[in-house]
N, C-alpha and C positions, 0 to 999 in steps of 0.2 A: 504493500500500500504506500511506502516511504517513498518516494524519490531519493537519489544520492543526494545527499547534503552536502553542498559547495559550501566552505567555509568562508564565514564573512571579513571581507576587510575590516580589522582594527586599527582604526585614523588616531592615532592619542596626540599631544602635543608636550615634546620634552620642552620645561619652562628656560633651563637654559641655552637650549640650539633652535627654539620653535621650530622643529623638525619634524614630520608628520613620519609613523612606522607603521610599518605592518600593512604596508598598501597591497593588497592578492589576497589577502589570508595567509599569504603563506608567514610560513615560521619565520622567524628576524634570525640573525645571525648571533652567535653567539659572543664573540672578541668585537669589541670598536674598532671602527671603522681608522684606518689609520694607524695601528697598530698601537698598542697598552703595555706599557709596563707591568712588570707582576703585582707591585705595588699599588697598583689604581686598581687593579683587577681584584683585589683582594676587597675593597671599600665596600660597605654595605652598599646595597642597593637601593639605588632613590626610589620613590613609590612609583614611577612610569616606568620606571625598568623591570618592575618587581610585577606590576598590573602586564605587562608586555609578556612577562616569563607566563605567569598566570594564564593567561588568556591562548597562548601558543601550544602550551602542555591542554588546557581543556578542548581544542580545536581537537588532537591527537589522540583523545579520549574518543570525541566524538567520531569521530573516523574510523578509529578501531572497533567502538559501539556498535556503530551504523554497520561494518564488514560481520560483525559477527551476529546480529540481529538477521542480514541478510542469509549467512551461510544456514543457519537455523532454520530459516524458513526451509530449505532445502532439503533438509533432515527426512529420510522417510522413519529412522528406530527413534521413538520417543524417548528416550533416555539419551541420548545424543545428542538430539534436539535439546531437551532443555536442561541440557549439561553446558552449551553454548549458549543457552539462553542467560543462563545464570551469570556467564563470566561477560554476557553485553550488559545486564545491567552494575554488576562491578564497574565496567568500565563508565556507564552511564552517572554512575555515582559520583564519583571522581570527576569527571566533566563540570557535574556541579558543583562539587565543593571549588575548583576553581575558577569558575565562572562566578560562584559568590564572593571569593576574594578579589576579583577581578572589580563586581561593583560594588565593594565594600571601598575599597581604593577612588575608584571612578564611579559613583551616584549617574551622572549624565552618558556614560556609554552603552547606550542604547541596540548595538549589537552583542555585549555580551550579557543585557538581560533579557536578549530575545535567545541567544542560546541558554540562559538558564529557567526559559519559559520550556525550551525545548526537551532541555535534561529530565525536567521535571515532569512532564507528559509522558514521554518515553517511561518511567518510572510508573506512571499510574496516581502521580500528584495535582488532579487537574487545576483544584484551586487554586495552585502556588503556581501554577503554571501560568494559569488566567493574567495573574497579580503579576507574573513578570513581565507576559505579552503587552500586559495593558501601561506597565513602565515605557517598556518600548516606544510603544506606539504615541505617548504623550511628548515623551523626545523629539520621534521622529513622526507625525501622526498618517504619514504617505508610505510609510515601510511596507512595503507590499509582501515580504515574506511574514514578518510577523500575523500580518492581517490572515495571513491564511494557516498558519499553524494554531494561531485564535482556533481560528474556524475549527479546526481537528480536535481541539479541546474541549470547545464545543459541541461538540459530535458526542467525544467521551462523558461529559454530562446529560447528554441526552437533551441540552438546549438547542433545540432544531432550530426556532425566532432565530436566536442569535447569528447559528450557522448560515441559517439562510444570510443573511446582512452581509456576512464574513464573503459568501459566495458573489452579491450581487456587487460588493463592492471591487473586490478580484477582477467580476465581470466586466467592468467599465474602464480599467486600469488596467492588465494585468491575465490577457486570454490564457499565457503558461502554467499561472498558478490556480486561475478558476477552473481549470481542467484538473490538476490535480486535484484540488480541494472536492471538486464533482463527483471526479473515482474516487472518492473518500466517503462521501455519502452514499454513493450507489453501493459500497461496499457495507457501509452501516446496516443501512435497510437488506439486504442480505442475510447477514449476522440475525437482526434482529426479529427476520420475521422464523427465523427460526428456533429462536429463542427472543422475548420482546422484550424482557429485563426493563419492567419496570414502566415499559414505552404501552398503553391502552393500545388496541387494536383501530379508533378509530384516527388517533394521532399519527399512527405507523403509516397506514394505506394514504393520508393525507400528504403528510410526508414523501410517501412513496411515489404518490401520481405528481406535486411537484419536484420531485429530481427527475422524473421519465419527463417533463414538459421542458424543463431546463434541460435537459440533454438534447433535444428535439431542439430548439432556438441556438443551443450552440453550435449543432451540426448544421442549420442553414446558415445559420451566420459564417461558418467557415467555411460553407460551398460557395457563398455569395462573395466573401472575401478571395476564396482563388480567382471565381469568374471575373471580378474585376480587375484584378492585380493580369493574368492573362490577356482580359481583352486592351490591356497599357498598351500590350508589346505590339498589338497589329495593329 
């Protein structure tokens, strides 16, 4: 149900170089630029070096998470399976205790409380999860990934209202993730009509016939959008 999780660029600003890091996601380096003495090397670490460390190490949590979450899926001996299951939510754990050091450090970075909206989902903590996405999104209130892993939490509460928001707002912004977030509800209502957990049967089928209507307007819309983007070219 997951998509690959591309890790997010963390933008900090070192108050002595106003130098932006962590541009890609990717990992920062570890020795200064320019090369360090052992001596410097040795100095505690300022709080954006230390938020920088943080945040690099939970990126690599999540990545190894997300691989092992996935291999699991793949599992046909149930005991395999959630013998890998158990070592992704380790890993899932630890993503978030440093993603909470991350915004214990940095209150306004807004990417690393949208991964500890995510650690904590994956976990099965949706409220905490809610409470991170909605950090997020008051940072940044156009974050288009947060909006949609919202959306997923939402699911996991069985707050459909919400979900739907989460989807139509995707919609309008953001065709890549309102498709995910789509196969995420189609996937719920699956789940759930097989077992309703809690969902009344006439919530479910309501539910139900709006994700079959929303997938019907997104497939014209994306037949309508090839036909025109085609008929540019003649």
């Amino acid at each position: 149900m997951r998509k690959s999780f591309t890790p997010i660029a963390l933008t900090l600003m070192l108050a002595a170089t106003c130098t932006a890091f962590g541009a890609g996601g990717g990992e920062m380096p570890g020795t200064p630029a320019g090369g360090a003495s052992a001596s410097r090397l040795d100095q505690p670490k300022t709080p954006e070096q230390q938020a920088r460390d943080d945040y690099n190490s939970g990126v690599r949590s999540v990545e190894k998470a997300d691989e092992l979450e996935a291999d699991a899926a793949r599992q046909a001996d149930p005991n395999k399976k959630a013998k890998i299951l158990g070592k992704a939510q380790q890993a899932y754990k630890i993503a978030m205790r440093k993603m909470g050091m991350v915004t214990d450090l940095q209150p306004s970075n807004y990417q690393a409380w949208n991964y500890l909206g995510y650690t904590n989902r994956k976990l099965g903590q949706y409220d905490a999860a809610l409470a991170a996405y909605d950090r997020a999104l008051k940072l940044k209130p156009d974050y288009a990934e947060a909006i949609e892993y919202r959306g997923h939490a939402y699911l996991g509460l069985n707050r459909l209202g919400e979900a739907k928001e989460a989807y139509l707002a995707l919609f309008a912004g953001n065709r890549k993730l309102a498709a995910t977030l789509l196969a995420a509800m189609q996937n719920w209502v699956g789940e759930h009509r097989g077992d309703a957990e809690g969902v009344d049967g006439p919530t479910l089928e309501s539910f139900a016939s709006w994700v079959s209507e929303r997938s019907t307007i997104a497939s014209q819309t994306a037949a309508l959008t090839r036909e025109g983007a085609a008929s540019a070219w003649h």
